[in-house]
C-alpha positions in Angstrom: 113.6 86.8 111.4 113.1 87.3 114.8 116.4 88.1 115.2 117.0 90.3 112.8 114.1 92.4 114.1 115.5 93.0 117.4 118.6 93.5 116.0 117.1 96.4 113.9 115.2 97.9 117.0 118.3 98.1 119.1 120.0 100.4 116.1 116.8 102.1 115.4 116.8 103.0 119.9 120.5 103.7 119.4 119.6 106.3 116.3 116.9 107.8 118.6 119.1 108.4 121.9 121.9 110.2 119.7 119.5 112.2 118.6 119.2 111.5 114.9 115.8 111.1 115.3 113.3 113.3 117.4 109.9 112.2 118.5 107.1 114.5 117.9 103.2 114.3 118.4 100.7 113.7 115.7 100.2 117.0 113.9 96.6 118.4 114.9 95.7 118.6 111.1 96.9 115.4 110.1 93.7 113.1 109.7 91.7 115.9 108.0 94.8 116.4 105.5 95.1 112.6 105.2 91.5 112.5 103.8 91.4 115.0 101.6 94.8 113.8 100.0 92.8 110.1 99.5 90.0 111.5 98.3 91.9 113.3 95.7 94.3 111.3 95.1 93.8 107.8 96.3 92.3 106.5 93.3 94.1 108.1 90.5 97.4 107.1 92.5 96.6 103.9 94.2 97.4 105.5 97.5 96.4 103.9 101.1 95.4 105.4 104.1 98.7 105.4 106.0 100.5 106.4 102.4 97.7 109.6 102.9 98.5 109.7 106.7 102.6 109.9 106.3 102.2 112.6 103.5 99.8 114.7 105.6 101.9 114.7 108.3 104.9 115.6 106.6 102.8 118.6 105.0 101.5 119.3 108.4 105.0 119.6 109.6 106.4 121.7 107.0 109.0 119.2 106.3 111.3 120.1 103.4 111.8 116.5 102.1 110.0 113.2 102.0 112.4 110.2 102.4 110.9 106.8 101.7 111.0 103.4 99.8 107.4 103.2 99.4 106.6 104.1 95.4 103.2 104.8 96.3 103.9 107.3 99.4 106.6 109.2 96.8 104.6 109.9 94.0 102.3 111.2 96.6 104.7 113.0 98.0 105.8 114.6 94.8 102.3 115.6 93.5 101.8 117.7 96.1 105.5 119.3 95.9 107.6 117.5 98.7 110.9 116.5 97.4 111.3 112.7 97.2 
């Protein structure tokens, strides 16, 4: 497993000095959005705090889509109108 991890972190630090993915900062808003989205939505959805924390910053950062495997962080997503 161990392996496999390091494995994974080498592609991932590959990805990321090509340039496919770009580091950015916390957005400023991001903890204020992530609790308002639990509060509405974490019990009718079953969301967590870092489902609410990954949604607000996507929202924060105007991002056009929401990519993930996590059922919980896409219905999310999709209530409040990111594409999943």
């Amino acid at each position: 497993m161990a392996e496999k991890a390091k494995e994974m972190n080498a592609l991932f630090l590959a990805d990321l000095a090509s340039g496919l993915w770009l580091p950015t900062s916390m957005p400023e808003n991001a903890f204020e959005a992530c609790a308002d989205l639990a509060r509405r939505y974490g019990p009718k959805l079953g969301v967590r705090t870092l489902d609410s924390l990954h949604v607000a910053s996507a929202l924060e950062l105007k991002a056009d889509r929401f990519w993930t495997f996590d059922e919980r962080q896409a219905k999310l997503a999709k209530v409040v109108g990111l594409k999943a």
